[in-house]
PyMOL commands that place a pseudoatom at each C-alpha (Angstrom):
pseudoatom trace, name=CA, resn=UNK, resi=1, chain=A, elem=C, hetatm=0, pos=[205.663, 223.629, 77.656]
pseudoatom trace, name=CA, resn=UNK, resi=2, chain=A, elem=C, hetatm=0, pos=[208.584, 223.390, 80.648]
pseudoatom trace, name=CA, resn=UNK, resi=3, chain=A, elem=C, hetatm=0, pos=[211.118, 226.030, 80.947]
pseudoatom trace, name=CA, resn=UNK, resi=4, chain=A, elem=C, hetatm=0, pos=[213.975, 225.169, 82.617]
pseudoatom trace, name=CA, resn=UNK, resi=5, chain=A, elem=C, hetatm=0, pos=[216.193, 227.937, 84.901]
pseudoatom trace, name=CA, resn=UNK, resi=6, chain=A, elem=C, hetatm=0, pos=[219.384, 226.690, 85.182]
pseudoatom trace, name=CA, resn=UNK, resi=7, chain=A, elem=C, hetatm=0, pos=[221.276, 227.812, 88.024]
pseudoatom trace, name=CA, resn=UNK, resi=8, chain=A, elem=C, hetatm=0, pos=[223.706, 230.848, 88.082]
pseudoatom trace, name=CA, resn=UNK, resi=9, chain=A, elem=C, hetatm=0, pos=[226.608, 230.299, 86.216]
pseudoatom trace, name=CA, resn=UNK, resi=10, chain=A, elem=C, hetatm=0, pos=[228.876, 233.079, 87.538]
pseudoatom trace, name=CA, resn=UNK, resi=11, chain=A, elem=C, hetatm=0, pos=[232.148, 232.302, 89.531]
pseudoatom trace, name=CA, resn=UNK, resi=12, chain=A, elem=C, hetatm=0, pos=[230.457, 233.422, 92.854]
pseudoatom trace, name=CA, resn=UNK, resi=13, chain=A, elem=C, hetatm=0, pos=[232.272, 229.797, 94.667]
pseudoatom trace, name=CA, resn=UNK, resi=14, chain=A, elem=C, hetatm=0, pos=[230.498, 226.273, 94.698]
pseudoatom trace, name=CA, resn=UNK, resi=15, chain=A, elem=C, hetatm=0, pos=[226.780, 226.531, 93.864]
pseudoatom trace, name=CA, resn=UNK, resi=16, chain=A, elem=C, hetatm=0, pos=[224.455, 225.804, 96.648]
pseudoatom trace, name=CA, resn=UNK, resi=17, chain=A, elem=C, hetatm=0, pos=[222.019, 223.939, 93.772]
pseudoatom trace, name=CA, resn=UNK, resi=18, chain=A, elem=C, hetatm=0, pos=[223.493, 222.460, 90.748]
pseudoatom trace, name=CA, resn=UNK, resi=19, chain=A, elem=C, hetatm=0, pos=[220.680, 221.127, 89.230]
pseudoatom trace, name=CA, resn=UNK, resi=20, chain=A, elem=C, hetatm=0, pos=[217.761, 223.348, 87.114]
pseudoatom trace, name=CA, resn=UNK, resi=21, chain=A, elem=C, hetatm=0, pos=[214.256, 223.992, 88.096]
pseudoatom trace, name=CA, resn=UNK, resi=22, chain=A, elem=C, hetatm=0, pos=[211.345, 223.399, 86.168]
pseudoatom trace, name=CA, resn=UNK, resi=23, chain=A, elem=C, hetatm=0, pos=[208.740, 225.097, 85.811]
pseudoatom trace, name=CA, resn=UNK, resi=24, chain=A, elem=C, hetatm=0, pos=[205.279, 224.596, 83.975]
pseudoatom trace, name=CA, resn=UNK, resi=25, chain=A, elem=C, hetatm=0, pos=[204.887, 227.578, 81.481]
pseudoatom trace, name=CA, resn=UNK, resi=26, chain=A, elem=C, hetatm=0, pos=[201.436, 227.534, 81.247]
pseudoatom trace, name=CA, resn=UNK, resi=27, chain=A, elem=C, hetatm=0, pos=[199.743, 227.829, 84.856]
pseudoatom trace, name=CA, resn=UNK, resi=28, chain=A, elem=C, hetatm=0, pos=[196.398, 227.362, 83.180]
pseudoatom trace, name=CA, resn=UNK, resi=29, chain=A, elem=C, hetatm=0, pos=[196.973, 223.918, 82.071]
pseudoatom trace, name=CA, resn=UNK, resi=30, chain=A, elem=C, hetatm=0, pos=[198.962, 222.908, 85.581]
pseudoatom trace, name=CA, resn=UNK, resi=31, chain=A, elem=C, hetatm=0, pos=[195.628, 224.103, 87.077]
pseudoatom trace, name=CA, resn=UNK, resi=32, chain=A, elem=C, hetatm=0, pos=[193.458, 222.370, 84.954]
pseudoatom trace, name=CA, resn=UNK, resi=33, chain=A, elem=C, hetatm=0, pos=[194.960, 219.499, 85.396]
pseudoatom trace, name=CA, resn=UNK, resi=34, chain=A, elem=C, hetatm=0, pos=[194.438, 219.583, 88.977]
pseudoatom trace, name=CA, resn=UNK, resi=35, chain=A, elem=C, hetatm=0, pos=[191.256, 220.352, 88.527]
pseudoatom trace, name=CA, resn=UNK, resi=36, chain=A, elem=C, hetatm=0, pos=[191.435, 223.868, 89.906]
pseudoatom trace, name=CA, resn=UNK, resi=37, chain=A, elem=C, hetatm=0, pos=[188.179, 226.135, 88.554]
pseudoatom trace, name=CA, resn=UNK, resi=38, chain=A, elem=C, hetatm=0, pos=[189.035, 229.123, 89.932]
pseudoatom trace, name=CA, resn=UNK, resi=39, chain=A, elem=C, hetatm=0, pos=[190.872, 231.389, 92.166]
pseudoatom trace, name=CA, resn=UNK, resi=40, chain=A, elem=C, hetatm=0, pos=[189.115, 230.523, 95.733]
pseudoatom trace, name=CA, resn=UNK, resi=41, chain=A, elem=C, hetatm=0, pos=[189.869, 226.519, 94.582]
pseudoatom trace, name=CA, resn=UNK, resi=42, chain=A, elem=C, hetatm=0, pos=[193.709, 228.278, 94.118]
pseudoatom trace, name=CA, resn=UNK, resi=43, chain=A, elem=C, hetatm=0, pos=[193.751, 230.384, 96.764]
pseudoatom trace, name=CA, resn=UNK, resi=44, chain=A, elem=C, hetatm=0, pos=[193.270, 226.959, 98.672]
pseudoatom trace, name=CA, resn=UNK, resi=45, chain=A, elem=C, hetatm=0, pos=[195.247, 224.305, 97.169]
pseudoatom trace, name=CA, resn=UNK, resi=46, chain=A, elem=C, hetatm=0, pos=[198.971, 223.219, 98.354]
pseudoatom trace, name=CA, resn=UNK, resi=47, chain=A, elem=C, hetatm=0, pos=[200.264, 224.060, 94.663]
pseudoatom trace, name=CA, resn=UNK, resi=48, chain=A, elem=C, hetatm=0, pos=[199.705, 227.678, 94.779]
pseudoatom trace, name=CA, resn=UNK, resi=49, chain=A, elem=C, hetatm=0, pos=[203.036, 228.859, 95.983]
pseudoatom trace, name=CA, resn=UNK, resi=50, chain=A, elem=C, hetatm=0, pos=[204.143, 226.907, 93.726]
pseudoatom trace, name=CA, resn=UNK, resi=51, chain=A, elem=C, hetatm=0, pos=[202.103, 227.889, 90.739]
pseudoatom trace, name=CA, resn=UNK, resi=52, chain=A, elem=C, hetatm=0, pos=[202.937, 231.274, 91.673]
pseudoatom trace, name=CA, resn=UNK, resi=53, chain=A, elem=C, hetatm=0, pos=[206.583, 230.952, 91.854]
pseudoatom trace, name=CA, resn=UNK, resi=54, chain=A, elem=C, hetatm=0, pos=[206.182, 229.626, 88.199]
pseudoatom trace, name=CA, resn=UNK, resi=55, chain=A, elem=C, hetatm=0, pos=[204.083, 232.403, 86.529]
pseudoatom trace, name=CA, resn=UNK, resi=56, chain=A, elem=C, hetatm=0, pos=[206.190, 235.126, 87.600]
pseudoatom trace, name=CA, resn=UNK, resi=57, chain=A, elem=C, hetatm=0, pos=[209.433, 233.855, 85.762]
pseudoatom trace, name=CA, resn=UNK, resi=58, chain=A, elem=C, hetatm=0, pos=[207.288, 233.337, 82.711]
pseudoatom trace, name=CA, resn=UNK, resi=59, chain=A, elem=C, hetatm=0, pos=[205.478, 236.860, 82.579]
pseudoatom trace, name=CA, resn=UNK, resi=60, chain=A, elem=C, hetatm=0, pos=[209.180, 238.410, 83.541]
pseudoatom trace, name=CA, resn=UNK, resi=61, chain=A, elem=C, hetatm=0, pos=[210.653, 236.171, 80.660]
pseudoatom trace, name=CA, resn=UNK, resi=62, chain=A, elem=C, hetatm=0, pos=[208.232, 237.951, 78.520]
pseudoatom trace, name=CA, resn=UNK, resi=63, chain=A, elem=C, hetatm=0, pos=[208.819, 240.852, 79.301]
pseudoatom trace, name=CA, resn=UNK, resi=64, chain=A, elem=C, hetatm=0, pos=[212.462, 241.188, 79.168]
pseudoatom trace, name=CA, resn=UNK, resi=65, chain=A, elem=C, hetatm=0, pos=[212.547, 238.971, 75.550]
pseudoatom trace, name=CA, resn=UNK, resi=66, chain=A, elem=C, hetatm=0, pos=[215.021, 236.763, 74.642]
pseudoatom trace, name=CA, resn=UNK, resi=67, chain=A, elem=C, hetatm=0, pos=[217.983, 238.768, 74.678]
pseudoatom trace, name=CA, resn=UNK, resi=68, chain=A, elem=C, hetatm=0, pos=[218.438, 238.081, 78.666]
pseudoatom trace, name=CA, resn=UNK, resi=69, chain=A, elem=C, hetatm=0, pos=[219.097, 234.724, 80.323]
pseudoatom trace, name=CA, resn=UNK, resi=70, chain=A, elem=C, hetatm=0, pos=[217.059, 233.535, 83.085]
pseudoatom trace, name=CA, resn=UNK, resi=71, chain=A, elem=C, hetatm=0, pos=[218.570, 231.686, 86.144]
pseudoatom trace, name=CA, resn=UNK, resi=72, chain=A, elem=C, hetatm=0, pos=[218.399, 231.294, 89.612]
pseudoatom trace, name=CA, resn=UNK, resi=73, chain=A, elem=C, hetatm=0, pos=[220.529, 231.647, 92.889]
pseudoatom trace, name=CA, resn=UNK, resi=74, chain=A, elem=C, hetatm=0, pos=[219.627, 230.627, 96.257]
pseudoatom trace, name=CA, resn=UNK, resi=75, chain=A, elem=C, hetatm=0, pos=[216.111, 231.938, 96.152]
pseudoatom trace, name=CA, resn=UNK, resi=76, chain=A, elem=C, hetatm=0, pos=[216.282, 234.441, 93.970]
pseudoatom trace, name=CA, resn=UNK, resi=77, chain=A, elem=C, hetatm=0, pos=[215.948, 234.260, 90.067]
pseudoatom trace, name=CA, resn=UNK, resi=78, chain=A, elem=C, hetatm=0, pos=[218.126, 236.247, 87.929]
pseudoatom trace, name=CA, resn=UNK, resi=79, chain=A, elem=C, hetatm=0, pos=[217.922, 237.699, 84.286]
pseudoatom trace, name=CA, resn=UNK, resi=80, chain=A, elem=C, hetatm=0, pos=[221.514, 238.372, 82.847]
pseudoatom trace, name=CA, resn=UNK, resi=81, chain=A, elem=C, hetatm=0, pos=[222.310, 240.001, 79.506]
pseudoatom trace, name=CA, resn=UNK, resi=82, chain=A, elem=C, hetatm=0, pos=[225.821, 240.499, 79.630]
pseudoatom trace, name=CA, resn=UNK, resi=83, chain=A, elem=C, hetatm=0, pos=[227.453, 241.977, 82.550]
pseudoatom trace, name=CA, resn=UNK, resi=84, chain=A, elem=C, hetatm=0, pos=[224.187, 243.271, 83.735]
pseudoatom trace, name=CA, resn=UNK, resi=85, chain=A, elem=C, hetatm=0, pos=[222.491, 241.003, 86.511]
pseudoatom trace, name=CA, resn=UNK, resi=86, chain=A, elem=C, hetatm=0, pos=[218.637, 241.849, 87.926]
pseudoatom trace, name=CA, resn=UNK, resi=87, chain=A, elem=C, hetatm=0, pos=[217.401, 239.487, 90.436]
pseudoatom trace, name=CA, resn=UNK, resi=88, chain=A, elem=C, hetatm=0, pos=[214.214, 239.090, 91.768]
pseudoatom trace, name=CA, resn=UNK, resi=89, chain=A, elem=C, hetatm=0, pos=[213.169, 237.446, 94.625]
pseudoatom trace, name=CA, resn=UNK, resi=90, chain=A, elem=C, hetatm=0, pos=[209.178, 235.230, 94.141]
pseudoatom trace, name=CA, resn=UNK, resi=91, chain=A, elem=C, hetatm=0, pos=[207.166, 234.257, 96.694]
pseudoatom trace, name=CA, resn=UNK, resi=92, chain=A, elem=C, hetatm=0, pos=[203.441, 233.399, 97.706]
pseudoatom trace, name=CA, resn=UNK, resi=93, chain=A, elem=C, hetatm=0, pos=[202.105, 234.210, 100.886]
pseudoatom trace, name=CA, resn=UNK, resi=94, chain=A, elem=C, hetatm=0, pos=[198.691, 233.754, 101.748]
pseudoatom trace, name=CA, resn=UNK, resi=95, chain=A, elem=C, hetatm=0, pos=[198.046, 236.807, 104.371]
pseudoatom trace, name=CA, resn=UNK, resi=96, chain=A, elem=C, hetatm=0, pos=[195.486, 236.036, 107.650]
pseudoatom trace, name=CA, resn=UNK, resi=97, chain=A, elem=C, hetatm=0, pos=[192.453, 238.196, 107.948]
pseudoatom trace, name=CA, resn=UNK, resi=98, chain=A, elem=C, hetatm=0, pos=[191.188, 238.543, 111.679]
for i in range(1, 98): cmd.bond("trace and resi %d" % i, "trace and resi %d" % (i + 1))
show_as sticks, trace
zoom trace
């Protein structure tokens, strides 16, 4: 139900963060649960960066399969397998119409 992204293990000096983030795994039920009905309600709430900042991780996760490790530095995640390193940067931002 939680996944937990530990943060980057590598020797890259003292961590900024050393504790994990969690993250709901199933946006559905997080938005559910705050009674969110549909993606104007979203689009509006104060847990949408969030929420966002969650599913991404997950559908990445699934995508890559187990074989890779998912943590984070800073402000970016990072999927290792290995020696190989991808990181990926998530954020939300909601964009002004005029």
């Amino acid at each position: 139900m939680l996944r937990r992204l530990p943060p980057l293990q590598a020797n890259l000096g003292k961590r900024l963060v050393k504790s994990p983030k969690i993250y709901l795994r199933d946006s559905g039920i997080l938005h559910a649960l705050l009674g969110i009905a549909s993606l104007n309600d979203l689009a509006g709430h104060p847990v949408v960066g969030a929420s966002w900042e969650g599913w991404v991780p997950e559908q990445i996760a699934q995508l890559i399969g187990p074989q890779w490790q998912l943590s984070f530095y800073r402000t970016a995640s990072v999927a290792e397998r290995g020696k190989r390193r991808i990181g990926f940067e998530i954020k939300f931002q909601r964009t002004r119409t005029h």
